[in-house]
C-alpha positions as CSV (number, residue, x, y, z in Angstrom):
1,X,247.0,64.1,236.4
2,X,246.1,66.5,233.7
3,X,248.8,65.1,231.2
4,X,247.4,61.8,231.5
5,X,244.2,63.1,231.0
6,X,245.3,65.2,228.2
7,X,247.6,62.1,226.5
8,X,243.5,60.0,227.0
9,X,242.1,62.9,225.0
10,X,244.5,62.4,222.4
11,X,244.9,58.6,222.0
12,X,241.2,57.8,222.4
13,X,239.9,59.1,219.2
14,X,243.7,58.6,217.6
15,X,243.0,54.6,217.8
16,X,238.9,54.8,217.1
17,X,239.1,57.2,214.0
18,X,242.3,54.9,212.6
19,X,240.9,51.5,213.2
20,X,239.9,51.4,209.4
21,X,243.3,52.4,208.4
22,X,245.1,50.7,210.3
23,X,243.4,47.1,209.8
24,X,244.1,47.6,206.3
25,X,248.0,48.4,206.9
26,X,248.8,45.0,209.0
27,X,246.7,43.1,206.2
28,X,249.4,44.4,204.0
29,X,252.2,43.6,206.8
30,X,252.3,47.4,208.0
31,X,252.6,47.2,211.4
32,X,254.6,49.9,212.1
33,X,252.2,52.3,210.3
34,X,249.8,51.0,211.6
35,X,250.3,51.4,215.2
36,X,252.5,55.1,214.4
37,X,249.0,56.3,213.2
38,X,247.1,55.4,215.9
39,X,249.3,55.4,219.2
40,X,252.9,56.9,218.5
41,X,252.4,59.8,216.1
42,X,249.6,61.5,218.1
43,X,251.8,61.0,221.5
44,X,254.8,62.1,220.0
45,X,253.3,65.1,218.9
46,X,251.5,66.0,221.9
47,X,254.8,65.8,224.0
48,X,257.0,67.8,221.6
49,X,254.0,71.0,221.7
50,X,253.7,70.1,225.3
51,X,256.9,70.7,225.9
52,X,257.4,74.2,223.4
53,X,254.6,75.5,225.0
54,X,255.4,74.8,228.8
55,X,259.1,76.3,228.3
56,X,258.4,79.0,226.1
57,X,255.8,79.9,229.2
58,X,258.4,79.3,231.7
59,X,260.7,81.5,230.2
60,X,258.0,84.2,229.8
61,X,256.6,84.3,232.6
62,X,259.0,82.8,235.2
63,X,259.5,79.3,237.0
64,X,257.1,80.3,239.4
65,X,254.2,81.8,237.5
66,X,254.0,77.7,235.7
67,X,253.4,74.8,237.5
68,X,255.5,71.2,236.8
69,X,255.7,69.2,233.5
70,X,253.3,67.0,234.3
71,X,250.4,69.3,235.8
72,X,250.5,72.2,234.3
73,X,247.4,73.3,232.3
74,X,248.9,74.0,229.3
75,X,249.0,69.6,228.7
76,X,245.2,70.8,228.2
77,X,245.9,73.4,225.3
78,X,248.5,70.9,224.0
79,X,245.9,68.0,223.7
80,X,243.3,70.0,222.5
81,X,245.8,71.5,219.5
82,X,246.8,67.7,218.9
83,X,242.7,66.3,219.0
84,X,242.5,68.8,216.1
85,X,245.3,67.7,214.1
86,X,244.0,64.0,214.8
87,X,240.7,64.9,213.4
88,X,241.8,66.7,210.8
89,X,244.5,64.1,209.9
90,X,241.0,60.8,210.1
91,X,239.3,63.8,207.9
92,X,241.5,64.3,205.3
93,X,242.1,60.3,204.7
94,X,237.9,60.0,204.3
């Protein structure tokens, strides 16, 4: 439950902050921009740090100090890291 909590916290604001953007790009026939700024990008990202950060902490601290993929906390650190790049990304287009 807490990566699908974590991949809400991400998406959410991905789609709302990049509805401007994104209108504009299938106007112009961009619909793979479009939806790799608003759905794809932010959940590709989020899984790739998701996963560095669960098995770099699986190798440091041993498969039984770390929960499973899925509910581990660290999906919480990895959405978190990726709401910031979101917002920063919907900031630096304004």
């Amino acid at each position: 439950m807490p990566q699908f909590w974590s991949s809400c916290l991400v998406v959410v604001p991905a789609v709302v902050l990049n509805l401007k953007s994104a209108a504009i790009m299938t106007s112009d026939g961009n619909w793979g921009g479009a939806l790799g700024s608003m759905v794809f990008g932010p959940i590709v990202f989020f899984l790739i740090l998701q996963a560095v950060l669960f098995y770099a902490t699986r190798f440091l601290r041993g498969r039984q100090a770390v929960a499973t993929f899925t509910t581990s906390r660290l999906n919480y650190v990895a959405g978190l890291i990726t709401l910031l790049g979101v917002l920063g990304a919907a900031a630096s287009r304004m």
